[in-house]
C-alpha positions, -999 to +999 in steps of 0.1 A: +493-698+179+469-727+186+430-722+173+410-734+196+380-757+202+361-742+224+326-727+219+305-708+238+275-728+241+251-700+242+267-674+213+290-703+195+318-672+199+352-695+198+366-693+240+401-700+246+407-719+283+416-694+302+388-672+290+360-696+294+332-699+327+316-734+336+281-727+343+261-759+351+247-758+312+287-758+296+313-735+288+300-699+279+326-668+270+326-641+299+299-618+281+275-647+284+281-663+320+276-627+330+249-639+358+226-615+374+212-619+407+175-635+411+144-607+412+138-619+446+170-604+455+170-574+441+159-549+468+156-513+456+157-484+481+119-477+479+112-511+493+134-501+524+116-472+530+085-492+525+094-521+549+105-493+574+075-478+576+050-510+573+071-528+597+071-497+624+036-497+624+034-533+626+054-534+660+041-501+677+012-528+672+025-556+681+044-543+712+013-527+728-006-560+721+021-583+738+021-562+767-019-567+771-011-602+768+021-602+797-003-613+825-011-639+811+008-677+815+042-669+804+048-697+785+019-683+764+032-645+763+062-662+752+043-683+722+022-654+714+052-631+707+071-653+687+037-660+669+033-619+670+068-619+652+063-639+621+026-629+616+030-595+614+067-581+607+070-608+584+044-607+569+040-571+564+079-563+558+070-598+529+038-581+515+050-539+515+084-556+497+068-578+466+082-611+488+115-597+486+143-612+506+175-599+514+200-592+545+189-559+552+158-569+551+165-597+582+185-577+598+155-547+595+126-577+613+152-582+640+154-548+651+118-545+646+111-574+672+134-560+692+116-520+685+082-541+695+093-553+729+110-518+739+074-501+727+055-532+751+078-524+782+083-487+778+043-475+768+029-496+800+056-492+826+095-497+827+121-517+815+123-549+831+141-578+818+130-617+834+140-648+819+112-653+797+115-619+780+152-622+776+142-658+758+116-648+736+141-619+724+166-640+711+143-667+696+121-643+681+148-621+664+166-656+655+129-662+641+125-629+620+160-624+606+163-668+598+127-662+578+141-632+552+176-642+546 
């Protein structure tokens, strides 16, 4: 039987090689390399419910504002949605979730851009897809779900 070397660098329990994790500080024993994740990343079910609810409101908002804005230049409308987008699912999904981040949390703004544009076209009208809606759809859900990864 060989003794070994090896000390955790955080606890100074001897670690055999097979037993020990590199961490970018050394060698630590299992029950110290034990990493969590960061607080950022740690989204609870409350702030789910909050983001749904914060960010539904936001585009039932949003949606009714872009479709005021429609007859306008379409470069614009598109500008304005994207801008729409990132100012206020963003920022309210950000703000109701402590700055949270996570991938339920993107994939919740995309669907929420996407919610935002079905209230604009179904509250004033109908359904209609041009080429400038169908672009500012996939930038701006590209835009919301890139932003809280």
């Amino acid at each position: 039987m060989w003794e070994t070397q090896l000390v955790c660098n955080k606890c100074g329990k001897p670690i055999c090689s097979r037993c020990l994790v590199q961490t970018p500080v050394g060698a630590r024993c299992r029950d110290c390399a034990k990493m969590s994740r960061l607080p950022t990343y740690q989204v609870k079910p409350l702030y789910y419910l909050k983001a749904i609810g914060a960010g539904m409101a936001a585009a039932v908002a949003i949606g009714i504002l872009w479709k005021l804005v429609q007859g306008l230049i379409p470069f614009l409308y598109i500008s304005l949605l994207i801008a729409g987008c990132r100012l206020c699912h963003l920022r309210v999904i950000s703000l109701v979730t402590n700055r949270k981040r996570s991938t339920g949390l993107a994939v919740l703004a995309g669907v929420l851009f996407i919610v935002s544009y079905l209230v604009s076209a179904l509250s004033f009208g109908g359904l209609h897809f041009h080429l400038f809606d169908i672009a500012a759809i996939v930038v701006g859900v590209f835009v919301s779900v890139s932003r809280l990864r």
